[in-house]
C-alpha positions as CSV (number, residue, x, y, z in Angstrom):
1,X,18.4,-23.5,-0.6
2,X,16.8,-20.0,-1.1
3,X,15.5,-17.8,1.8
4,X,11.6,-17.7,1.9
5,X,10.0,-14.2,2.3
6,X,6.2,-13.2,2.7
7,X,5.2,-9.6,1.1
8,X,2.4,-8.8,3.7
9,X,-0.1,-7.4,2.0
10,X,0.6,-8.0,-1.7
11,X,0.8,-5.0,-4.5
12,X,4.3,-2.9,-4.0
13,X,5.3,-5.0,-0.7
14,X,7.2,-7.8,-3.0
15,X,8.9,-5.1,-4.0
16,X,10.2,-3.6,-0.7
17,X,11.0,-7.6,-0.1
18,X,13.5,-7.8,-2.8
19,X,14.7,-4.7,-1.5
20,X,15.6,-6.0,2.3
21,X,16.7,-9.3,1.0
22,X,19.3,-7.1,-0.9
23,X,19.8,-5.3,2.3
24,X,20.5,-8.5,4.5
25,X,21.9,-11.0,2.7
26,X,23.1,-9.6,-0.8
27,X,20.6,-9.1,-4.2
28,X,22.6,-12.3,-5.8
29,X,21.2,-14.7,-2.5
30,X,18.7,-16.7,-4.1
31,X,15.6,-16.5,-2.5
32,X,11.3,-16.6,-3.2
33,X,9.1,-13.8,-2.2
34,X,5.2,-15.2,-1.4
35,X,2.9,-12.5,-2.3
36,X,-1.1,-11.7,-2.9
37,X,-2.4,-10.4,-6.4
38,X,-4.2,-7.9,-4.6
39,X,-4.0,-4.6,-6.4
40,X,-5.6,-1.6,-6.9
41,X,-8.7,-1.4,-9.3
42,X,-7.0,1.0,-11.9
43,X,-5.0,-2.9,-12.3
44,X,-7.4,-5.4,-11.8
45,X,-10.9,-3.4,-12.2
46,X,-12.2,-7.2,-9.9
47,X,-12.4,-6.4,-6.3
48,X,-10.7,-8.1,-3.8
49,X,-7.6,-10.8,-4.2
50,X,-6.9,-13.0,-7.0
51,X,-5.9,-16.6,-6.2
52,X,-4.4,-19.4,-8.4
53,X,-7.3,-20.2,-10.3
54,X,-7.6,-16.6,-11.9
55,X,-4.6,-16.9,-13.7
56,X,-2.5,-19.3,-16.4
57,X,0.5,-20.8,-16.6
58,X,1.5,-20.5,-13.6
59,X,4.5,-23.0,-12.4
60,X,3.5,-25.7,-10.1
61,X,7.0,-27.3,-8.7
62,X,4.9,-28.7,-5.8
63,X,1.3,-29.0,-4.5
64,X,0.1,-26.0,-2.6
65,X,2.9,-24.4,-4.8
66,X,2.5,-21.5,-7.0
67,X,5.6,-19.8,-8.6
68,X,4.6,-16.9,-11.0
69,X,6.5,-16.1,-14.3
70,X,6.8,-13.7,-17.0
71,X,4.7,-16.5,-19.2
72,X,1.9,-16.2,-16.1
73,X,-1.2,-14.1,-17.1
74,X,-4.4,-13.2,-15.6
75,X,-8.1,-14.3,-16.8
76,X,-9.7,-11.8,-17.7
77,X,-11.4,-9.4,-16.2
78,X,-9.2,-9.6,-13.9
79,X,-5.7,-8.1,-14.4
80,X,-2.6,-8.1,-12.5
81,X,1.0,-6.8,-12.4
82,X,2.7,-10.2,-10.8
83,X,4.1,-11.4,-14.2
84,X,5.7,-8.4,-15.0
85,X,7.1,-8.2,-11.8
86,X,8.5,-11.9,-12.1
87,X,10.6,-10.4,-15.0
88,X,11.4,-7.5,-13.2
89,X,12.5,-8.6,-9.9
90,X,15.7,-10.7,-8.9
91,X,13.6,-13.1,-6.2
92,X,11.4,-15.9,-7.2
93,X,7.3,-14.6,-6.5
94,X,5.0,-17.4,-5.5
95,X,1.1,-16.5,-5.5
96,X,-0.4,-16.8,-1.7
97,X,-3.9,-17.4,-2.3
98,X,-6.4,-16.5,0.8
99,X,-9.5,-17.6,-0.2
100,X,-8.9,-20.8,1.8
101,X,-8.0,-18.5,4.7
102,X,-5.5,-18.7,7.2
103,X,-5.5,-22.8,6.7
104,X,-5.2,-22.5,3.4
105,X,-2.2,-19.8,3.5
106,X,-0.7,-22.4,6.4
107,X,-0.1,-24.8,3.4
108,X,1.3,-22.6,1.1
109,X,3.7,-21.2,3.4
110,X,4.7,-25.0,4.8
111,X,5.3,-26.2,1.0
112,X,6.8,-23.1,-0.2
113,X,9.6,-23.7,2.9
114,X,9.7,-27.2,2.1
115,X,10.7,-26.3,-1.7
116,X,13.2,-23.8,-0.4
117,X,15.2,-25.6,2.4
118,X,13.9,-22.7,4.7
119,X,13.4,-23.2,8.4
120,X,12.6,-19.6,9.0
121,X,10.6,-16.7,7.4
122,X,11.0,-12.7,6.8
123,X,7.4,-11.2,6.5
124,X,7.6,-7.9,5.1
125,X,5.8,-4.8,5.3
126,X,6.0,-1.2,4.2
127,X,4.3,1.2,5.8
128,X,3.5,-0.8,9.2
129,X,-0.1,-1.5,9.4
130,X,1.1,-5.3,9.8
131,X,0.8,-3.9,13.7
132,X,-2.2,-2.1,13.6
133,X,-4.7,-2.3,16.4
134,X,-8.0,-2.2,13.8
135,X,-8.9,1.2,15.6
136,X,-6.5,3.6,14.1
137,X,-9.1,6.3,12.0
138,X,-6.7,6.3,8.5
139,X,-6.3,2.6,8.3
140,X,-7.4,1.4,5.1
141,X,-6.0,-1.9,4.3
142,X,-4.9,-4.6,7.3
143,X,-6.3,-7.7,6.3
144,X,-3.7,-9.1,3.8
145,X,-0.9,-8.2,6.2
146,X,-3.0,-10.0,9.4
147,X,-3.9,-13.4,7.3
148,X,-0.5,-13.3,6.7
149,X,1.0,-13.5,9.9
150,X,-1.6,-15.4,11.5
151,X,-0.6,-17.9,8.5
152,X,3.5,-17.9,9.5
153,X,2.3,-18.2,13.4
154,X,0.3,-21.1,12.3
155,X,3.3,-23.0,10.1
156,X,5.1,-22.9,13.3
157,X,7.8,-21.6,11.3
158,X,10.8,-19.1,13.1
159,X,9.0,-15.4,11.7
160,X,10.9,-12.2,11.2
161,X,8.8,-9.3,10.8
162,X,10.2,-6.3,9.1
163,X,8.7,-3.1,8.6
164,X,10.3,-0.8,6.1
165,X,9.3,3.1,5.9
166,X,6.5,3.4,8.6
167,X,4.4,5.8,7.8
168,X,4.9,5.8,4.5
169,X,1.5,3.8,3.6
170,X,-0.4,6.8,4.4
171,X,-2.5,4.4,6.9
172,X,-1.2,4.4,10.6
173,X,1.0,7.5,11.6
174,X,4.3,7.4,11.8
175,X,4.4,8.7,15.4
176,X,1.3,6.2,16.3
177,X,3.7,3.1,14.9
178,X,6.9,4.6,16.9
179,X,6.3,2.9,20.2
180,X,5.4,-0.3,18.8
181,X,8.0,-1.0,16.8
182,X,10.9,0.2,19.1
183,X,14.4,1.5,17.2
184,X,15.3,0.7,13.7
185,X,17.3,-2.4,12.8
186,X,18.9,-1.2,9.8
187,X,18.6,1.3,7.1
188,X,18.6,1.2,3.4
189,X,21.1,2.2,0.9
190,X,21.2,3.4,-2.5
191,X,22.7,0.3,-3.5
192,X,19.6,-2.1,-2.1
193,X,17.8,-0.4,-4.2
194,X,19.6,-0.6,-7.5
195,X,17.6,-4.2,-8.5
196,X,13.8,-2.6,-8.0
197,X,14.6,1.0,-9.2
198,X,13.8,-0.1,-13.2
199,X,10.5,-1.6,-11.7
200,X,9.1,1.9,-10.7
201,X,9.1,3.3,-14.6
202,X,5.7,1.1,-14.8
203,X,4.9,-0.3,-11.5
204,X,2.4,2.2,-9.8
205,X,3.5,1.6,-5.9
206,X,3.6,4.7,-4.3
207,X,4.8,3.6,-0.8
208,X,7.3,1.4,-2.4
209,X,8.6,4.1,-4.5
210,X,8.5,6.4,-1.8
211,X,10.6,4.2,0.2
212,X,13.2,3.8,-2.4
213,X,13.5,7.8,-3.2
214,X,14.1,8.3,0.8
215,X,16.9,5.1,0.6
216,X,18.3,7.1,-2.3
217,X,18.5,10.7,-0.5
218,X,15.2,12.2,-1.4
219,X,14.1,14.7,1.3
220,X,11.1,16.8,1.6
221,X,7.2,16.6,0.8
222,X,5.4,13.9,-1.2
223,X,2.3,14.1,-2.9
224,X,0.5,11.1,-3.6
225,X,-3.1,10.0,-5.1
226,X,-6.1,9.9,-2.8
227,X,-4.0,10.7,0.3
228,X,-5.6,12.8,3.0
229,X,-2.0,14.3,3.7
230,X,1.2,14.3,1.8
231,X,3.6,11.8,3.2
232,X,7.0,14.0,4.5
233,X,10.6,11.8,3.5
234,X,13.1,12.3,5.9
235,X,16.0,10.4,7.9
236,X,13.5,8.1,9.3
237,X,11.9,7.5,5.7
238,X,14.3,4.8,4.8
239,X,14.7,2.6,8.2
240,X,13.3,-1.2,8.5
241,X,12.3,-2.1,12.1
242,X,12.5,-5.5,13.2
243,X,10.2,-7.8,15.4
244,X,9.8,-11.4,15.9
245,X,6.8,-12.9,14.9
246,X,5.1,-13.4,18.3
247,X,5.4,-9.8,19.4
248,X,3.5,-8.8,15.7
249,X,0.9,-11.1,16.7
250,X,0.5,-9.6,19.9
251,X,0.7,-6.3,18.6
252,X,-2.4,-7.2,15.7
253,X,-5.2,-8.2,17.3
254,X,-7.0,-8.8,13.5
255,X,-4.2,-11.3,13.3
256,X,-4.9,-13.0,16.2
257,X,-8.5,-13.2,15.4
258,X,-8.2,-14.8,12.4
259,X,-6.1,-17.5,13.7
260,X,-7.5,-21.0,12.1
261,X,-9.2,-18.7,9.5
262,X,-11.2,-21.2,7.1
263,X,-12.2,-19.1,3.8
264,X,-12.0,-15.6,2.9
265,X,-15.3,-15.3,3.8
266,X,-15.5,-15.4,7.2
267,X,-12.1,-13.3,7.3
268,X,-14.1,-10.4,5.8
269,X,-16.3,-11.3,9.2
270,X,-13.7,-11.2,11.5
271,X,-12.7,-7.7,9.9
272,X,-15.4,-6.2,10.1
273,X,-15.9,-7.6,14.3
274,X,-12.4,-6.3,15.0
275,X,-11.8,-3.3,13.0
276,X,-15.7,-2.4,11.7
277,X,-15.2,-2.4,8.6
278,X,-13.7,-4.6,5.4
279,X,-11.7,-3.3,2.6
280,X,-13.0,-6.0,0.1
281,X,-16.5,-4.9,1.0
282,X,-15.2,-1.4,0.6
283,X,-13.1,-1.7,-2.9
284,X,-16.5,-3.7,-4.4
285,X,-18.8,-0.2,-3.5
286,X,-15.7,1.5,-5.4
287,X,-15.6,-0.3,-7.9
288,X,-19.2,-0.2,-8.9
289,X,-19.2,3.5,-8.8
290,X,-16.0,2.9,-11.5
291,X,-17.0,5.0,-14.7
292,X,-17.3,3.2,-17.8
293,X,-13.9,2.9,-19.8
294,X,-13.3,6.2,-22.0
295,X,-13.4,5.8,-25.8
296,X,-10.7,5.3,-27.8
297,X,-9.6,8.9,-28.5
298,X,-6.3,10.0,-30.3
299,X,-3.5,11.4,-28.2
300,X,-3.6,14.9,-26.9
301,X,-0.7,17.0,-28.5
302,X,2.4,17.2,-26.2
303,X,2.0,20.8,-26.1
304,X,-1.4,20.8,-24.3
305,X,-0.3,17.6,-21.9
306,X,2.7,20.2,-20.8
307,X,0.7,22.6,-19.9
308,X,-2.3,20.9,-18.0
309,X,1.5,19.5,-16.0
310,X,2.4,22.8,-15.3
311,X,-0.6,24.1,-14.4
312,X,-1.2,20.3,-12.2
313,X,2.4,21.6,-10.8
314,X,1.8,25.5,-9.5
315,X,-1.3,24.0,-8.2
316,X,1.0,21.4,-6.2
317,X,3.9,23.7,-5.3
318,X,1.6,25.8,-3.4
319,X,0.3,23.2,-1.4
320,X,4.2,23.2,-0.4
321,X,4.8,19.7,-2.2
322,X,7.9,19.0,-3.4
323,X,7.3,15.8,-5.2
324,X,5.0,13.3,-6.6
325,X,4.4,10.3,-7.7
326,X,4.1,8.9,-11.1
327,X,1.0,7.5,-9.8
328,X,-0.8,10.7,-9.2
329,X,0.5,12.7,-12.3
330,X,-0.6,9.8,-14.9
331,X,-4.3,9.8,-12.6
332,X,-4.8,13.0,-11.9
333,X,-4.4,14.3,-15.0
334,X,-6.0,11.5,-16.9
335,X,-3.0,10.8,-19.0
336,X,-3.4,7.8,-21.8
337,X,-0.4,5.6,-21.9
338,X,1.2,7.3,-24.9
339,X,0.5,10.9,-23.2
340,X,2.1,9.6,-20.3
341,X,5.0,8.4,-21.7
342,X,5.8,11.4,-23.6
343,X,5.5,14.1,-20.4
344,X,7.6,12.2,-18.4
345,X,10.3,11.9,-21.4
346,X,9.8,16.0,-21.7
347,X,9.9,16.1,-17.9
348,X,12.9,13.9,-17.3
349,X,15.0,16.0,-20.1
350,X,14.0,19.4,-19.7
351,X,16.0,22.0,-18.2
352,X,15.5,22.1,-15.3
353,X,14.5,17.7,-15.2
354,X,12.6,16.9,-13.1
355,X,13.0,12.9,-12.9
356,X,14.6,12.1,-9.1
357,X,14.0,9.0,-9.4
358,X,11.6,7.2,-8.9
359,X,9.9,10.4,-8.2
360,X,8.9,13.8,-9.8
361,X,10.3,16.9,-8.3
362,X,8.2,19.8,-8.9
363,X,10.0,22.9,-10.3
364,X,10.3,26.4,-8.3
365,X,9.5,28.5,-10.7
């Protein structure tokens, strides 16, 4: 028997999912994670989700079923993380595809609990815009999280929802999610967080890695990429709230909407009638206004990358940031892989080092 558990809207959420597993029942409790390939275009450059027919290999221990594995890969053009993250992470990761909408997602969440032994499911969210009301002005991306738990309401299956860091998505305010979500259920510790923290030396989640600085003690300002305000970790960064199912749904009316859901079409329909807008629509004007790939050029020397960081860092110091994310240092300064990896090696070593991990803390002086 494993426990089942949904990440909510797909990218670093099956992350923060390993992590409150570890939190509740132990990292060495067998359990899958369901998640979307739904990530952001600097990984898969193809708007909108990926479902099982965009990748190979993928293990198929039963129909509606599909576990992926560090053998897993993407068709290209389309690219994706979730195999790395199979070797990564202790949890099993199945693929939830939506493009058979909430029916479709019904099944896969019935035959996933079938292959576990599972009676019940966690649905997990960082950030909290699993409860948004559609009308919030900074919310960016509900429509994984709602298909989601329209899907567990539908499978008729006993639905936990937790909601790790709120806030910490940079969509709905902290303060706006407080009186929703009532008082924390538990908090996490260094120790749940020991499993994932490898993950973040590649992985670019920004709330996830957020989430696990503020379980490991990390206090103070964060900066992050394309975020109209820097996201402040304190006491409150590291707590998970916990509803049941039914009061989510209550809470979501997206969700409720897009109850018997047939096809990712029309849930792009129902997003746009509940919330005026839809974030597929949105990432497809992104991404054709994406520049074409930069040439091949040879690697800056380390002694220029150091100083466009340090310059990048008095710039961010007196915006009164105290950290950042790997994220926004590796995009914002345009880093190639092999520029990246030697700043950060310079920056994790140098006196004074600046690696907190699984964050960057920018130097005083």
């Amino acid at each position: 028997m494993k426990r089942l558990l949904i990440a909510a809207g797909g990218g670093g959420d099956a992350i923060t999912a390993a992590m409150v597993h570890a939190a509740l029942h132990g990292p060495r409790t067998p359990a899958l994670v369901l998640t979307y390939a739904w990530e952001r275009l600097v990984v898969d450059p193809v708007p909108g989700p990926r479902g099982i027919a965009d990748f190979t290999a993928l293990d198929r221990p039963a129909p509606h079923l599909a576990l992926v594995t560090p053998r897993t890969a993407p068709r290209a053009p389309a690219g994706s993380l979730l195999p790395r993250l199979a070797g990564g992470l202790r949890p099993a990761l199945g693929l939830l595809d939506p493009y058979d909408g909430t029916v479709g997602l019904t099944r896969q969440i019935e035959a996933a609990a079938r292959w576990c032994g599972a009676d019940r499911v966690d649905l997990v969210d960082v950030g909290g815009d699993i409860v948004a009301r559609g009308d919030e002005p900074t919310l960016r991306s509900p429509l994984g999280d709602a298909l989601a738990l329209a899907a567990c309401a539908a499978a008729g299956l006993s639905t936990t929802v937790y909601v790790a860091g709120p806030g910490l998505d940079n969509e709905v305010p902290r303060a706006v999610l407080a009186p929703r979500l009532g008082d924390p259920a538990l908090a996490l510790a260094p120790e749940d967080t020991d499993d994932v923290l490898p993950v973040f030396d590649w992985h670019p989640s920004e709330a996830g890695a957020m989430l696990v600085a503020a379980a490991r003690g990390v206090r103070g300002a964060c900066g992050t990429r394309d975020a109209p305000a820097p996201v402040v970790l304190d006491d409150s960064s590291h707590l998970v709230h916990r509803l049941t199912g039914e009061d989510a749904l209550r809470l979501s009316p997206l969700a409720e909407a897009l109850a018997l859901c047939p096809d990712l079409e029309t849930a792009e329909k129902v997003s746009h009638a509940v919330c005026g807008f839809s974030e597929i629509a949105r990432e497809r004007q992104r991404a054709a206004l994406l520049p074409a790939p930069p040439a091949p050029r040879p690697p800056a020397e380390p002694g220029a990358v150091l100083d466009r960081y340090l310059a990048f860092e008095r710039a961010r110091r007196a915006e009164g940031l105290a950290y950042v994310t790997t994220r926004r240092i590796t995009e914002e300064l345009a880093l190639a892989p092999a520029e990246a990896d030697t700043l950060h090696r310079s920056l994790a070593t140098g006196s004074p080092a600046r690696r907190v991990a699984p964050l960057w803390r920018l130097a005083t002086t």
